[in-house]
Steps between C-alpha positions, in 0.01 A plus 500: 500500500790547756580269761413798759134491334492111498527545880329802558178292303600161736461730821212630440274172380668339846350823713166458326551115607548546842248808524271239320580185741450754796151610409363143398649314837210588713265408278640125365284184500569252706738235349550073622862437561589228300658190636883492349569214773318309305649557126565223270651477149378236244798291422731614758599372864525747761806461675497768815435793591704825650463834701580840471715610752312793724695788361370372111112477614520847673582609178336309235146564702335237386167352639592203403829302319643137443840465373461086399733309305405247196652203316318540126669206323822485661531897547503704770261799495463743796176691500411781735173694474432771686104614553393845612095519598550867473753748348505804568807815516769323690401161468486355161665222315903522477628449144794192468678783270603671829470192751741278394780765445445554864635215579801473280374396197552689159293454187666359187251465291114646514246384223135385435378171400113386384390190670212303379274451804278167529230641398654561113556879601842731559630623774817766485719461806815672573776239438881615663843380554631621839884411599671493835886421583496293242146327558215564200112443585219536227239718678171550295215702692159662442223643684181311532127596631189370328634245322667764310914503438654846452879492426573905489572674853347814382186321338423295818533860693231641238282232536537477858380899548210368247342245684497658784280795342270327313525106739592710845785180516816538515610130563788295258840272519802507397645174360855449478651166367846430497767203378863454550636632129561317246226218540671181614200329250484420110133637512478856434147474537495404833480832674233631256280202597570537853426892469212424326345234745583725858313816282222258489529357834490938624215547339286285662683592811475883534192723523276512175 
């Protein structure tokens, strides 16, 4: 298959998307915001929290966002999740693929990791190495509704046209953790159980 195919194919499942998003939006349940003031993480101190300047939110769209910074033993982990109540053509989650570039940062390294979850399951989030002027972060992300943890952007797009067919929802987050790079800690498990602990902390946190 030729990369013109590739994106003819990518076009069209993104028109059916949006035709899909616009037909179910009048019809969508009613969804409780969740209350991301209020988010704790097992194990780790929450430090502070930021905003967005106005130009960002306009933007990003979200209904609702924190940007809140965490010690998780002796690290510092910024986490910002962004939750749309509705998405629809024109307002939908923004992928951290073209986000971060935006503001100057480049992608070094993009990969996948398995993370076992408290519960004994596994959860596949995107885990990335972005570099600026001479600055590295590790950024992992994934999108979350329903308790459940999709790490594709494309997959999360298909499942997001689903659910609103057959659930008339189109609610879900984005979660986006990130960490000065390399880890100024002798645990390299440390993220993982800190990724693991804020999915469950999410879970109970955004709509079932």
């Amino acid at each position: 298959m030729t990369s013109g195919q590739r994106f003819f194919i990518a076009a069209c499942a993104l028109a059916v998307a949006a035709g899909a998003l616009r037909i179910q939006a009048a019809a969508e349940a009613a969804i409780p915001n969740p209350r991301l003031d209020t988010l704790s993480v097992a194990g780790a101190k929450a430090v502070g929290d930021e905003r967005l300047d106005t130009e960002t939110e306009r933007v990003l769209q979200a209904d609702q966002y924190l940007l809140r910074r965490f010690e998780s033993g002796g690290l510092p982990v910024d986490v910002f999740v962004a939750f749309y109540g509705s998405q629809r053509s024109g307002h939908t989650i923004h992928s951290p693929l073209n986000c971060l570039p935006g503001t100057g940062w480049a992608w070094a390294q993009r990969d996948r990791e398995d993370i076992t979850t408290n519960g004994g399951a596994t959860m596949t989030v995107n885990r990335n190495i972005a570099t600026r002027n001479g600055d590295s972060l590790l950024v992992y992300y994934w999108y979350q509704s329903r308790g459940r943890v999709t790490a594709s952007d494309y997959r999360n797009k298909f499942l997001l046209v689903r659910d609103a067919a057959l659930l008339h929802r189109s609610d879900g987050a984005l979660v986006r953790v990130t960490s000065p790079w390399p880890l100024a800690s002798t645990d390299s498990d440390e993220p993982l159980a800190f990724l693991s602990n804020l999915r469950t902390a999410l879970t109970a946190q955004l709509p079932e």
